[in-house]
N, C-alpha and C positions, 0 to 999 in steps of 0.2 A: 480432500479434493486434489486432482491429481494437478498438477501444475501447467500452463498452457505456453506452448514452447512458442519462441520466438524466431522468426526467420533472424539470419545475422544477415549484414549489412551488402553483403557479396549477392545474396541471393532474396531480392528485389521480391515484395512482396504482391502480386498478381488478385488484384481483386476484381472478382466477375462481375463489379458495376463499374461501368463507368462513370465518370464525370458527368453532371451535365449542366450546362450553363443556364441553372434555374434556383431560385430563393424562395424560399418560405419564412416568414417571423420567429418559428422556433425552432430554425436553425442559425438565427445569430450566435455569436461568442461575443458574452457583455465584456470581454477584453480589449475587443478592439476599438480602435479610438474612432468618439462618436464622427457623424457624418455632417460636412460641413455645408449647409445653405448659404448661398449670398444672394440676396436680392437684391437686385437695381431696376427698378421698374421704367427708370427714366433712362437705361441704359447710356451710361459713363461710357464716354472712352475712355477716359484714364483708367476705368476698371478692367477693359477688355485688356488695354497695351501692359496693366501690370500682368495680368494673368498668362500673356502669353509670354511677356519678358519673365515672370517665373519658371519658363521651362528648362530644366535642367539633368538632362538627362546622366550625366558624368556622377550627379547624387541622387542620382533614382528618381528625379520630379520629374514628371512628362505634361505638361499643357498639351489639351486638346480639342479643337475648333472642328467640332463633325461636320462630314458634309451634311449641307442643308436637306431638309423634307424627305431625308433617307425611306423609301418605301422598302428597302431589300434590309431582312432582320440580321444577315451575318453585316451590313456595311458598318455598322458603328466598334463590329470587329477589326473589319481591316482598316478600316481608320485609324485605329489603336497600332496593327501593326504598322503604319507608314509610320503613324509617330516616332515607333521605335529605331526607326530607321531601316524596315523593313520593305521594298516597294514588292507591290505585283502588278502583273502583266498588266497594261491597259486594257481596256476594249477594244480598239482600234489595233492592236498585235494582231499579226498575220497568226500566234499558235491561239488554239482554243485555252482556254483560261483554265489552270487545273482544275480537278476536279473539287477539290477539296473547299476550295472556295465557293461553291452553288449548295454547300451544307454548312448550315447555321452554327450545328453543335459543333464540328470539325475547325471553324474559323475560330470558335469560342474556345475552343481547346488548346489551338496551337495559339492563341493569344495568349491564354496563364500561363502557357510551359514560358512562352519568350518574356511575361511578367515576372516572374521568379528568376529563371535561370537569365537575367539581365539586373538585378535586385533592383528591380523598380517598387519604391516604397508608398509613394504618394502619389493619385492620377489628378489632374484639374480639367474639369470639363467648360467650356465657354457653352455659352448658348443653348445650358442644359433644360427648359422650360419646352424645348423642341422635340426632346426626346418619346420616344414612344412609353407605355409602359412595359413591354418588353425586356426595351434598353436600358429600361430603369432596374430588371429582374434581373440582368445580364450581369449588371456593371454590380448591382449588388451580390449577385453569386461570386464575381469577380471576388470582392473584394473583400468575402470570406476566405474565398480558398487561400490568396496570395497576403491576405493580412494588412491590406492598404489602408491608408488615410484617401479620402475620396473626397474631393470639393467638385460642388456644383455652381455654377454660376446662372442665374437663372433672370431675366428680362420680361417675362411674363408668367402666366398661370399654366402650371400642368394639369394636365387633363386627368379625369378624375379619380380613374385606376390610377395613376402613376400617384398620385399625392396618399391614395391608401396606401401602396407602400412603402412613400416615405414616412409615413405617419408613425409606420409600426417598426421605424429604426431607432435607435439612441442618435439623435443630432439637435447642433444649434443653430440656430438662425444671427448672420449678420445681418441687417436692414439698413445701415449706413455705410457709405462709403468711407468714412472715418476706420472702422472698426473692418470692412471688407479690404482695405489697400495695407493693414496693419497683416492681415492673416496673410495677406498673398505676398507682402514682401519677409516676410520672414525668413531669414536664412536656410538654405537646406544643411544639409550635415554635410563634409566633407567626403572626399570619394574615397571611396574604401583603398586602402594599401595593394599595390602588385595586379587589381582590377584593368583586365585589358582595352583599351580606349575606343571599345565597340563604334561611340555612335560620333566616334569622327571621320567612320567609314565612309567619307560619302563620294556618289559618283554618280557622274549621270545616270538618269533609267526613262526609256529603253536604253542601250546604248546607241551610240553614235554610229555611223554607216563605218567608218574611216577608223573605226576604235582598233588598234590593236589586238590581235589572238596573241596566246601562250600557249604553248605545245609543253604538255607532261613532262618531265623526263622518262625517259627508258630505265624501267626499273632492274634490280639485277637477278641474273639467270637464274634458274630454279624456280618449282613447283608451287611454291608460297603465293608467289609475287607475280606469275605469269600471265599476260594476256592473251588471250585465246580469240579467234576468228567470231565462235557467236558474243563472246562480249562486244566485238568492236558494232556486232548486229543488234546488241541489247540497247547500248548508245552510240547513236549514230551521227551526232554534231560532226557537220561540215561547214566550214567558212568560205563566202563566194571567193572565184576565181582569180580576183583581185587584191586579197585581202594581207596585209602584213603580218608575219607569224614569225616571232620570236619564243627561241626556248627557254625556257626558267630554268633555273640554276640547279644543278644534281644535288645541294643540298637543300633543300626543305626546311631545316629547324633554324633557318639565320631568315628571321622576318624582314631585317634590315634593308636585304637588296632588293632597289626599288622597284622591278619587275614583279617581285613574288610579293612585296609589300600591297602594290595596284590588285591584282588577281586575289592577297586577301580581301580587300576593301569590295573586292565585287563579291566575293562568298558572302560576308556579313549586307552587305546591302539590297541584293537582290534577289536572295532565296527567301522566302518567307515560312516554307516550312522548316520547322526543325531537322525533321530526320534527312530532307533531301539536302541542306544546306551543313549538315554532320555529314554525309557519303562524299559528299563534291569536296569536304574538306580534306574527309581523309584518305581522298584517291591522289588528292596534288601533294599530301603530307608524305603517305606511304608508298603511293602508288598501289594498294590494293584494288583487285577487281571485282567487281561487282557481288557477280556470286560467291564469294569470301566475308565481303561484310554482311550478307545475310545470314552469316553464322557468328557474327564476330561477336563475343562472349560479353556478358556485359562488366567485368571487370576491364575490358578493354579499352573502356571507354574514357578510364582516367590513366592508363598507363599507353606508352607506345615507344619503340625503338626507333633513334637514325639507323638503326642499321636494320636494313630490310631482310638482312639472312636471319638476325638475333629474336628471339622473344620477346615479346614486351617487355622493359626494363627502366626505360626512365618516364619522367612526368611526359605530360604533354606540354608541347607550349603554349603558353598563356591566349594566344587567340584562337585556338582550336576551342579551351576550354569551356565559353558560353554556346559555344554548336551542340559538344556532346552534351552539356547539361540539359541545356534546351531539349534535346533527341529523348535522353531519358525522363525530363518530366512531361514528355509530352502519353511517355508508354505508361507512365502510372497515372494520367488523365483520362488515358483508353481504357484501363482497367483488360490489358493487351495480352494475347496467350502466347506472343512473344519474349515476353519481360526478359526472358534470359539471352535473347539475341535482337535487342533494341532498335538495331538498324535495318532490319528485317524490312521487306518494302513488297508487294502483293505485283506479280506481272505488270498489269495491265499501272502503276507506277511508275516503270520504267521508261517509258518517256519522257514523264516529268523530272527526272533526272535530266534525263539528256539536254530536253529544254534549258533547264538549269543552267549546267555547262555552255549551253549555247548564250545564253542570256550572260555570264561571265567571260565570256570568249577564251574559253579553257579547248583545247584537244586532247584527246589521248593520246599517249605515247605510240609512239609509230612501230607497226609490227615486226617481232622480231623473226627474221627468219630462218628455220629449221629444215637442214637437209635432211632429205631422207638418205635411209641406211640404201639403196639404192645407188645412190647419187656418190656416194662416198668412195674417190680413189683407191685401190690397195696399198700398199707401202710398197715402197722402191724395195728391190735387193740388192741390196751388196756383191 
C-alpha cells in the first residue's frame, strides 16, 4: 500500500468542509471530561456570585450570564465573544452591524477560532435551563472541537430536545449546593508563561466622542510598504473636524509606549472578527497595505520584521500573536480556498475593516507625495 503523504506544517491543510457548529452523540471523544450539571432549583445566590466570581479569564475560565430569552441563534455566540473580551457594534451604531454577525455558522465559527487561539479551557454557563436546544447543540459542538470542560448552571427544566441531548453526553449531576460551590470554587491552573494579557484590554465600547485618534506612522519608501490613492479609497476612516490626533511612535515592536499600548487595547477589544482584528493589527505593526496582506503568505503569520525594507525575520510580538492565531484558526474552521494567504478578505469586506479602524480611532498614514518626472528641475551647470 502506497503510503499517504502528509502536508508539513508550512502548508496548512484545506479541507472542503467546513466547520459547522452542530453535534451529534457519535461524534463525542469519550476523552473529554464529562459535562458538568448543577442544579439549583431554589436558585442560590451564593451559587450565581460563586459562578460568576469564578470567571477567570488570564487561566482560560470564562463565566457566562446569556442574555435572557435570546430569540436570535447566533446571540449566545456573541455572548461568548463579549465574554472574551470581544465587543460588537451595538444596534443603536450609526454603521450597519457586519455582516457576519446576521449568520449563525459565521459567529459559531469566529467563536472557536477566539476559544482556542485565547486557550480558553473551561466555559461556565449561569442560567443554562434558558437555553434553547440549539444552544445546547452549539455549545456542545463547541466543546468538541476546542476540547473544553463545560458547566451548566441550571434553575429550572430544559425543554425537552435540549435534556435528549444532554442525556446522550458522559456527565454528572451536582444537586446540592454543598458539592455545586465545591466544583465552582476550585482553583483554575495558573496562566500559562510569556501568554500576552489579552483580557485586560479593556476599553470603553462604543468609544467615547472626545476619545483620541492615532495616525499610522509613514512607512518607509519603496514598493513593499507603499500606500497608494485606491487603498486610502478601500479604507476610508475619517475622524470629525474636531477631533484630537496624535501620532504613534515609528517604532511599532516597543508595546510599552502608552499611546501604542491604548491603540493595542482597542485592537484586542473591539474587533471581534479574527481576520479583520489580525489586518488592523498588522497595518499599525508593519504598515502593510491592504492589497499585500491579501497575499501575505501563511508562514507570515508567525514571523515579521521591525524593519519594513527586510524580510520577515523575527517573531512577532507577543500581542500580535492571539490576532494571527485567531485569523488562522478561523481559515481552518472555513475549510477556506485561501489557507495559503489567511488574511485574504472578499471586496465587499473591506469596509468592515475600515469600520474597524474607525471603532479603534486608527488613521492611515498620510499620503506620501510623489513628483512626477514632469515636475522635476534639471541640474544646474556649472
Amino acid at each position: 500500500m502506497t503510503p499517504t503523504a502528509h502536508p508539513t506544517p508550512a502548508t496548512p491543510l484545506v479541507d472542503p468542509k467546513a466547520w459547522e457548529p452542530v453535534w451529534s452523540p457519535d461524534e463525542t471523544d469519550p476523552a473529554l471530561p464529562p459535562l458538568t450539571l448543577i442544579f439549583d432549583p431554589h436558585d442560590h445566590a451564593a451559587l450565581t456570585a460563586t459562578a460568576l466570581a469564578a470567571h477567570r479569564p488570564s487561566a482560560g475560565r470564562i463565566t457566562l450570564h446569556p442574555t435572557p430569552l435570546s430569540t436570535t441563534r447566533a446571540l449566545l455566540a456573541h455572548d461568548l465573544l463579549r465574554a472574551y473580551g470581544k465587543h460588537l457594534p451595538a444596534p443603536e451604531d450609526l454603521h450597519p452591524a457586519p455582516g457576519w454577525t446576521h449568520h449563525n455558522d459565521d459567529s459559531w465559527r469566529n467563536t472557536a477560532a477566539w476559544t482556542t487561539a485565547l486557550g480558553i479551557t473551561h466555559l461556565i454557563i449561569c442560567r443554562a435551563h434558558r437555553l434553547s436546544s440549539g444552544d445546547i447543540q452549539h455549545l456542545l459542538a463547541l466543546r468538541e472541537h476546542a476540547r473544553l470542560k463545560l458547566t451548566l448552571l441550571c434553575h429550572g427544566t430544559f425543554t425537552h430536545n435540549a435534556q435528549q441531548l444532554l442525556s446522550a453526553v458522559r456527565h454528572h449531576d451536582l444537586d446540592t449546593p454543598e458539592a455545586a460551590l465545591q466544583h465552582l470554587q476550585q482553583p483554575p491552573p495558573p496562566p500559562a508563561a510569556g501568554t500576552y494579557p489579552w483580557w485586560q484590554a479593556h476599553t470603553s465600547f462604543p468609544a467615547r466622542p472626545e476619545e483620541t485618534w492615532f495616525r499610522l506612522p509613514t512607512p518607509p519608501s519603496g514598493r513593499r510598504h507603499r500606500w497608494e490613492d485606491r487603498h486610502y479609497a478601500m479604507i476610508a476612516t475619517q475622524p470629525p473636524p474636531d477631533a484630537h490626533i496624535l501620532p504613534l511612535p515609528p517604532t511599532r515592536w516597543d508595546h510599552t509606549h502608552p499611546h501604542l499600548a491604548l491603540a493595542i487595547a482597542r485592537i484586542h477589544n473591539r474587533i471581534a472578527h479574527p481576520v479583520h482584528a489580525a489586518r488592523v493589527a498588522l497595518h499599525l505593526l508593519t504598515g502593510t497595505p491592504p492589497d499585500q496582506l491579501n497575499h501575505l503568505p501563511h508562514t507570515d503569520l508567525t514571523t515579521a520584521s521591525p524593519d519594513h525594507d527586510q524580510a520577515p525575520s523575527a517573531d512577532l510580538p507577543p500581542w500580535v500573536r492571539p490576532l494571527t492565531q485567531a485569523a488562522l484558526a478561523l481559515i481552518e474552521l472555513r475549510g477556506y480556498a485561501h489557507a495559503n494567504n489567511p488574511l485574504f478578505i472578499p471586496k465587499w469586506e473591506e469596509h468592515e475593516v475600515s469600520q474597524a479602524l474607525e471603532y479603534c480611532r486608527l488613521l492611515l498614514p498620510p499620503p506620501t507625495p510623489t513628483p512626477s518626472a514632469a515636475r522635476r528641475r534639471p541640474a544646474k551647470r556649472r
